[in-house]
C-alpha positions in Angstrom: 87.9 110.0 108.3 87.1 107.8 110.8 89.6 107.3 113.4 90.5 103.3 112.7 91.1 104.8 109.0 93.5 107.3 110.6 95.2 104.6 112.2 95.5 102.5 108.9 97.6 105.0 108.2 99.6 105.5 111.4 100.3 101.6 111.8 101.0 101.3 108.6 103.5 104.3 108.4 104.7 105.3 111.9 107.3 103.3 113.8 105.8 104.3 117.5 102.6 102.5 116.5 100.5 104.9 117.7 100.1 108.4 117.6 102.9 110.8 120.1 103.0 114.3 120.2 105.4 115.7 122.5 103.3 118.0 124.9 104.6 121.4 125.0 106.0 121.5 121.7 104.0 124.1 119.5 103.5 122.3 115.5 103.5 124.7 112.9 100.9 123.9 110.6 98.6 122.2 113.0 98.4 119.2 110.8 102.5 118.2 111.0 101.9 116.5 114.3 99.7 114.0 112.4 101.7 114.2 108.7 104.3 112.7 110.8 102.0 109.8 112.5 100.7 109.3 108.8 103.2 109.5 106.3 106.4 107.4 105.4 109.8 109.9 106.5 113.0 108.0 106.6 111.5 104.2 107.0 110.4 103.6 103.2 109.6 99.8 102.5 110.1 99.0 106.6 108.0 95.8 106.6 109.4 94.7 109.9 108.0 97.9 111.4 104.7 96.4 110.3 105.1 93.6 111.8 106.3 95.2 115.4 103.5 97.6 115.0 100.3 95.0 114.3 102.4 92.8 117.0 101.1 95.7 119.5 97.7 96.2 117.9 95.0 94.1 117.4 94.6 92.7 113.7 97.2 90.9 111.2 99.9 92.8 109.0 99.2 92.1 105.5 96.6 95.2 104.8 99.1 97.5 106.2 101.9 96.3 104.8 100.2 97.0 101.2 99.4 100.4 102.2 103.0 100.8 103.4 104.3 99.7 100.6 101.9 102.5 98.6 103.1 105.0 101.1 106.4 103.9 100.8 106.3 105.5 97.0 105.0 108.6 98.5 106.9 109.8 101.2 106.3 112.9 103.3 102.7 112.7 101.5 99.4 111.6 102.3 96.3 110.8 100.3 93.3 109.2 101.2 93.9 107.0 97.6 96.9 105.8 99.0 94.5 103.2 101.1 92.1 103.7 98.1 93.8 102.5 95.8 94.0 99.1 97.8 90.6 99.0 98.5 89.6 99.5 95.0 92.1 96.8 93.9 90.8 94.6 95.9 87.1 95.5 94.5 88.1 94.8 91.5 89.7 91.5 92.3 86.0 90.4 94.0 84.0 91.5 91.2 86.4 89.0 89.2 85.6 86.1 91.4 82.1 87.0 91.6 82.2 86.5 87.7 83.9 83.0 88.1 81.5 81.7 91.3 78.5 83.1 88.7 79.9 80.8 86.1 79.7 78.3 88.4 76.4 78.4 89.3 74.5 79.1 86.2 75.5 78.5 82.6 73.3 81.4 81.6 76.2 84.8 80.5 72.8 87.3 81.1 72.8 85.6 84.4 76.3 86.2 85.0 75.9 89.9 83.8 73.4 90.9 85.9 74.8 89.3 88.4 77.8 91.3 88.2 75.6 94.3 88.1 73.9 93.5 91.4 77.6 93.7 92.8 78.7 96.9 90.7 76.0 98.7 92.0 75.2 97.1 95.4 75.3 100.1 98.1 76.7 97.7 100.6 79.4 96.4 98.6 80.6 100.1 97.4 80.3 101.2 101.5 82.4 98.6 101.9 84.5 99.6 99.0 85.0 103.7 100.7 86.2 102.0 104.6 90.4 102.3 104.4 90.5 99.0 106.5 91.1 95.5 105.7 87.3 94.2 105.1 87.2 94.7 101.1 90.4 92.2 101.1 89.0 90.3 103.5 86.1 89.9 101.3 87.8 88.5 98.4 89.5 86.5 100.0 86.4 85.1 101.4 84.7 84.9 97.9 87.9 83.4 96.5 88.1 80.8 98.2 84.4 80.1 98.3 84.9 79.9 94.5 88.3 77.5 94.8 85.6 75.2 96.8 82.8 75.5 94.3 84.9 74.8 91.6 86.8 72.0 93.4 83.0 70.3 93.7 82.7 70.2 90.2 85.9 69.2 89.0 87.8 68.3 91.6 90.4 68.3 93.9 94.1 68.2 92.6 97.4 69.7 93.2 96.2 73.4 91.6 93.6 73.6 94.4 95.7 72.3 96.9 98.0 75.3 96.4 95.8 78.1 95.6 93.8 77.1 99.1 97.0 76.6 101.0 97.8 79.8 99.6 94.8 82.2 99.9 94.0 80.6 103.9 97.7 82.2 104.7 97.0 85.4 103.2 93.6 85.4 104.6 94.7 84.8 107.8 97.1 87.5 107.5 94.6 90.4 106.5 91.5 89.7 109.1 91.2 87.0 112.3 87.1 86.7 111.0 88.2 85.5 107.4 89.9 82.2 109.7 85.7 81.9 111.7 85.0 81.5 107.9 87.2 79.3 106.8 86.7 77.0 109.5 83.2 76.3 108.9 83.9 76.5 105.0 86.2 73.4 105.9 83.2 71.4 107.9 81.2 72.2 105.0 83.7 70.6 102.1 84.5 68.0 104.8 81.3 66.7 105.1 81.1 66.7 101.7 84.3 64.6 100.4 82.9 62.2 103.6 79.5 61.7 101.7 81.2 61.2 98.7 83.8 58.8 100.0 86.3 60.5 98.8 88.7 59.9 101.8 92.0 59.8 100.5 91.0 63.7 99.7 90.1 64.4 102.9 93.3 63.1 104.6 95.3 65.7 102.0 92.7 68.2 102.8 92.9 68.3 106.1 97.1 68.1 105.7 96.7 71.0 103.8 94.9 73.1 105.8 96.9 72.5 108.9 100.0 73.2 107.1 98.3 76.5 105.9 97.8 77.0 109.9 100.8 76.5 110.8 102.9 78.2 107.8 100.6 81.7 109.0 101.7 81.5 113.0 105.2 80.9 111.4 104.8 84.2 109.6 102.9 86.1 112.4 103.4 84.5 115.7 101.3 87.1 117.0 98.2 86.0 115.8 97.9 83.1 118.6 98.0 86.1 121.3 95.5 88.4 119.9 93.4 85.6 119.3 93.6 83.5 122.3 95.6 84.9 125.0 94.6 87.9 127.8 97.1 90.3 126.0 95.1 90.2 122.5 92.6 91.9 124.2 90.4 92.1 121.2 90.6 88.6 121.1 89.3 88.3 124.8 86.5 90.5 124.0 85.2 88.5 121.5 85.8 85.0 123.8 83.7 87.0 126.4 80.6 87.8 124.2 80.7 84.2 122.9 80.5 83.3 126.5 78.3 85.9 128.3 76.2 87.2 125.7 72.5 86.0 127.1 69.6 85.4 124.8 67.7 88.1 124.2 71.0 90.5 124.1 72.1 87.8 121.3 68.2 88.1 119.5 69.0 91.9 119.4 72.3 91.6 117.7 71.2 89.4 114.9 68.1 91.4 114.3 70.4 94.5 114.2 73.2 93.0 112.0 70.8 90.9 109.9 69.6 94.8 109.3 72.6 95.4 107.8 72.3 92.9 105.2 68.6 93.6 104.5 69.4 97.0 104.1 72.5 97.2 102.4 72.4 94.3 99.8 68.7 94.0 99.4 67.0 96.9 99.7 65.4 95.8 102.9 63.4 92.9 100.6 65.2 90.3 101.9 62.8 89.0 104.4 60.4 88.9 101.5 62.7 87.3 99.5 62.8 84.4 102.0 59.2 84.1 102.8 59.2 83.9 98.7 61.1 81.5 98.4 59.4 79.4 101.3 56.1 79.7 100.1 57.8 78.2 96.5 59.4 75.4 98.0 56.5 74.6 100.3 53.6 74.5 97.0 56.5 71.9 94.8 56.5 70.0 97.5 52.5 70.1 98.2 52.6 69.5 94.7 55.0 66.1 94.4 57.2 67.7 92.5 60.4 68.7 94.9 62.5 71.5 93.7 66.2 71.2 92.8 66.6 67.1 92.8 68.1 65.1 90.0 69.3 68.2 87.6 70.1 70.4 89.7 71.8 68.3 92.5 75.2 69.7 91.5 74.2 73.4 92.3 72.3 72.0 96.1 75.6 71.1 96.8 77.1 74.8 95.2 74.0 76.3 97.4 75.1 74.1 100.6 79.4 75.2 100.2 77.9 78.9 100.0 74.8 79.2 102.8 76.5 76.6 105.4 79.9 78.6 106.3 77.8 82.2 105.5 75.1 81.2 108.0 77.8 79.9 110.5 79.4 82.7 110.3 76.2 85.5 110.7 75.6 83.2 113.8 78.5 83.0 115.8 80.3 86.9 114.6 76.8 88.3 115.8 77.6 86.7 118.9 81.0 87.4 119.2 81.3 91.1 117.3 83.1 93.5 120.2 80.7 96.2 118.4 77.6 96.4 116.5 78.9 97.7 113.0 78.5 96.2 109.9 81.9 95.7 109.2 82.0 92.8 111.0 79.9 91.1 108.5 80.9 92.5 105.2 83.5 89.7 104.4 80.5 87.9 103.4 77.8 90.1 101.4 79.6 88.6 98.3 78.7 85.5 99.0 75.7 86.3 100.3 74.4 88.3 98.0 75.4 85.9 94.6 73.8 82.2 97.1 70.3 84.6 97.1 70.8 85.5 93.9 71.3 82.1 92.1 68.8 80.6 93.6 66.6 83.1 92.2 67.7 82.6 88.9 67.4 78.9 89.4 64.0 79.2 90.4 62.8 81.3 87.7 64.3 78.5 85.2 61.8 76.4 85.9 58.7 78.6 85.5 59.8 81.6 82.8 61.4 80.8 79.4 64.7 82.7 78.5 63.1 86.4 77.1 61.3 86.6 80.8 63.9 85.1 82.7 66.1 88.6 81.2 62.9 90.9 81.8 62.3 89.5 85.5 66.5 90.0 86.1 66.5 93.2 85.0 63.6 94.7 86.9 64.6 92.2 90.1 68.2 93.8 89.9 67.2 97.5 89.2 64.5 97.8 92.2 67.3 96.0 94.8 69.7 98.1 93.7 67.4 101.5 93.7 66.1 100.5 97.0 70.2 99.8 99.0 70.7 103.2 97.9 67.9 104.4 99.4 67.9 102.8 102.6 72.1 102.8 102.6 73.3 105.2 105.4 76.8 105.3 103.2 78.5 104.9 107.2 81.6 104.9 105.8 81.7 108.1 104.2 80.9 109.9 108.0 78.7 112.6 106.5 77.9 113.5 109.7 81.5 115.5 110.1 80.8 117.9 106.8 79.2 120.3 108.8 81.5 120.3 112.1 84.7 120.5 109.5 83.0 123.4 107.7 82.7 125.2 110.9 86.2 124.6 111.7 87.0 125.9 108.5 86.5 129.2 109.1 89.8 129.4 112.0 92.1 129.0 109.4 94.3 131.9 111.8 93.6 130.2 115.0 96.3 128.5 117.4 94.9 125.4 118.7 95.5 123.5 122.0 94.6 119.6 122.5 93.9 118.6 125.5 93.6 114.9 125.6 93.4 111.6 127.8 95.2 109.0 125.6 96.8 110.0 122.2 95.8 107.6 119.8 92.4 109.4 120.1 93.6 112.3 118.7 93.7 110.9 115.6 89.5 111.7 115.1 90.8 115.3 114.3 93.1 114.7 111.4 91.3 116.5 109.0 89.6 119.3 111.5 93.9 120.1 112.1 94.6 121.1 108.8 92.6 124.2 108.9 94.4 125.3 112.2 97.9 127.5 112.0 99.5 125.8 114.7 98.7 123.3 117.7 100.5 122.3 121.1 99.6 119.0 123.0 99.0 118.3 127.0 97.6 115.5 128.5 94.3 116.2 130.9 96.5 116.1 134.1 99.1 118.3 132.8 97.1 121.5 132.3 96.5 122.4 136.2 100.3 121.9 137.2 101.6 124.2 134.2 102.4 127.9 135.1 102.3 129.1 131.2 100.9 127.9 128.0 101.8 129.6 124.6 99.1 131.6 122.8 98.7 133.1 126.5 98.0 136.5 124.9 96.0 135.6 121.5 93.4 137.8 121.7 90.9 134.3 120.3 91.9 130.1 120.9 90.9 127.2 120.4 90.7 124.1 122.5 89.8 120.8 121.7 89.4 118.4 124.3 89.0 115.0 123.6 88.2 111.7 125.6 85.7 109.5 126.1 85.6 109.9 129.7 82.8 110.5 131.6 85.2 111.5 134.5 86.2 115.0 132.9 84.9 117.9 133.4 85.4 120.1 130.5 84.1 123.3 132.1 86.9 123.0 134.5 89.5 122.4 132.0 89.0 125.1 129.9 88.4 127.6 133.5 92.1 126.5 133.6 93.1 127.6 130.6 90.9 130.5 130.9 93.2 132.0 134.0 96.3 131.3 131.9 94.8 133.6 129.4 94.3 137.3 130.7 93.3 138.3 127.2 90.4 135.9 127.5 87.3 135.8 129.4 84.8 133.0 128.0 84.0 130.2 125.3 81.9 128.6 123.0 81.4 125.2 121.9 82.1 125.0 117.8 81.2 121.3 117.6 81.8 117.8 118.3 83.4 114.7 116.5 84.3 111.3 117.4 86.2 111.8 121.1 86.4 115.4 120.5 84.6 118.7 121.3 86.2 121.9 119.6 85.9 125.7 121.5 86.3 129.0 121.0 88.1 130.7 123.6 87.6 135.2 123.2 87.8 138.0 125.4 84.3 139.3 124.6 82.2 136.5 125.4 79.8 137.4 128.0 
């Protein structure tokens, strides 16, 4: 697991917020001292804990309130479904307003089916799916209400949209700060167009509405103006920063790397083809005198315009402003995304294939996409890369452990390496010099793991320390590294 997944658990569960152990106490199994940073013990259903806790942190309570509340059923237990079960709720919720926003843009139900089959089987969208954080919710809630807007285009915009919007920008707001950078320029977008239509009186209620939605979300997490704004939501001050200092040719990197992730993830790393496609289309109608998309299919520009506008927006300024280079940061919109490309595909091959062909073309279109993602997909959120170091560490099932650490809530990287141990004690860096005795002083064979991200510590002379605390032991060996941590074997017959 990755350590922020770890922590899902621990701010959803724990009421210190982050992880604690007391130093010097020895935990029998090695993995109690996280089952009791992870798990619900005497605080089932302890929503104001949540609050407190994401009040310290940096993101919004409503994820971990929902995997509390999962937890909560469960106590004294942990399972990595227990988060899964969330996320693949939430999947299952997007792949139902992927179906609607398909019905919106094409009439066509093959359309809409392989449509939904470029979703099913995206490899970014099921990476997504396997992180146990808030971006699959945050997702759907971006494709939700990207659908409330396209369907509001078409029919209108009456007291049913009013409150499924009001409704769906509070619970966004709640699960991720980057679903509000979405909504925002979502709002321009549908602004610009009730203006064009003169449809003012809507855009005085519109604009009610979503300042109400605002306001009703600090109500409920007063937090959210700190972590976003203010010099304690430090998170929040990162992100001002990059939007600030970021110069240009660090920004040209980021979107090359993060417009990678899309390439690669939803499109097989076609996508710049796609576009050049899709160019060279549009520039030989034009050449042509016959412009593409006018008269007929004016209603779906506008569909195309609600979708690309805020999604472009978004890439642009979240590139800028992401405190790291991940993907994550960008998977609220692959939905939307992904179905904008898609329909405009479709739309294109309306006009040059008849029906049988336009099926043919879809399926081999979809098929190749979807073969290609799972090629070039590096499945990041599965961390791979710790099967071997865990399979190491699983052959000292009998071994007494001792973490040496910097700052606790890094521990949390070696949740899973802990359960193969038989028991662990905790000191911080500083501590180990000034102690006279350690337990496991006379095992014959230890383990240490170390873990910081600090370039200040020396390792060698930690474990030397531990070393003279140990008569029975004379030298070590590295079994691996993960995350902030470095595992060794400590013997007596090292030479």
């Amino acid at each position: 697991m990755h350590i922020d997944e770890v922590l899902t658990y621990g701010l959803a569960n724990d009421a210190k917020g982050w992880m604690m152990p007391v130093n010097g106490q020895i935990y029998s199994p090695a993995a109690d001292a996280w089952m009791e940073y992870v798990t619900v013990e005497d605080n089932r259903f302890d929503y104001h804990m949540v609050w407190n806790n994401q009040a310290g942190d940096v993101h919004p309570p409503l994820y971990y309130a929902l995997v509390h509340t999962i937890c909560s059923l469960f106590a004294e237990k942990f399972s990595i479904w227990y988060a899964g079960v969330v996320n693949i709720a939430f999947a299952v919720l997007t792949l139902w307003a992927v179906r609607r926003m398909l019905n919106e843009l094409t009439p066509s139900p093959v359309a809409v089916t392989f449509g939904s089959f470029a979703f099913i089987l995206s490899a970014g969208i099921l990476s997504a799916a396997s992180f146990l954080r808030m971006y699959i919710m945050t997702m759907f809630m971006v494709t939700f209400i990207t659908w409330l807007f396209l369907e509001a285009v078409k029919k209108g915009c009456d007291r049913k949209f009013y409150v499924a919007v009001i409704g769906t920008s509070i619970t966004g707001a709640l699960t991720h700060y980057y679903f509000i950078v979405y909504l925002f320029f979502l709002c321009i977008a549908f602004g610009i167009y009730l203006l064009l239509c003169k449809r003012y009186r809507d855009v005085i209620v519109f604009i009610l509405s979503m300042a109400g939605s605002g306001s009703i979300a600090v109500m409920i997490f007063p937090n959210m103006i700190t972590h976003m704004f203010l010099k304690d939501g430090y998170r929040g001050q990162q992100s001002v920063n990059n939007l600030r200092n970021t110069d240009f040719s660090e920004y040209l990197m980021r979107v090359k790397i993060f417009y990678a992730f899309i390439n690669e993830q939803l499109f097989g790393g076609m996508l710049t083809y796609i576009i050049i496609t899709v160019l060279l289309f549009l520039v030989c109608r034009m050449i042509c005198g016959k412009i593409i998309f006018i008269e007929k299919m004016a209603d779906r520009k506008v569909l195309w315009y609600m979708m690309l506008f805020p999604s472009v927006c978004y890439f642009l300024i979240v590139t800028k402003m992401a405190v790291m280079m991940e993907s994550r940061y960008i998977l609220p919109i692959y939905t939307v995304v992904l179905l904008a490309i898609y329909s405009f595909l479709y739309a294109g091959m309306q006009r040059i294939l008849d029906e049988k062909k336009q099926t043919i073309v879809l399926c081999i279109c979809v098929s190749v996409i979807t073969v290609n993602t799972w090629k070039t997909c590096t499945w990041e959120y599965l961390y791979l890369d710790s099967v071997t170091f865990l399979e190491k560490t699983g052959k000292y099932q009998n071994e007494n452990v001792i973490y040496v650490y910097d700052t606790g809530w890094k521990l949390t990287w070696s949740f899973f390496e802990a359960r193969n141990y038989k028991s662990a004690v905790f000191y911080e860096i500083d501590e180990i010099a000034e102690l006279e005795s350690i337990p496991y002083q006379n095992d014959e064979s230890l383990l240490v793991n170390i873990t910081t991200d600090s370039g200040d510590v020396n390792a060698e002379n930690v474990l030397n320390t531990i070393l003279q605390k140990c008569p029975l032991l004379d030298g070590y060996e590295v079994i691996g590294s993960y995350g902030y941590t470095t595992t060794y074997h400590l013997t007596g017959n090292v030479m």
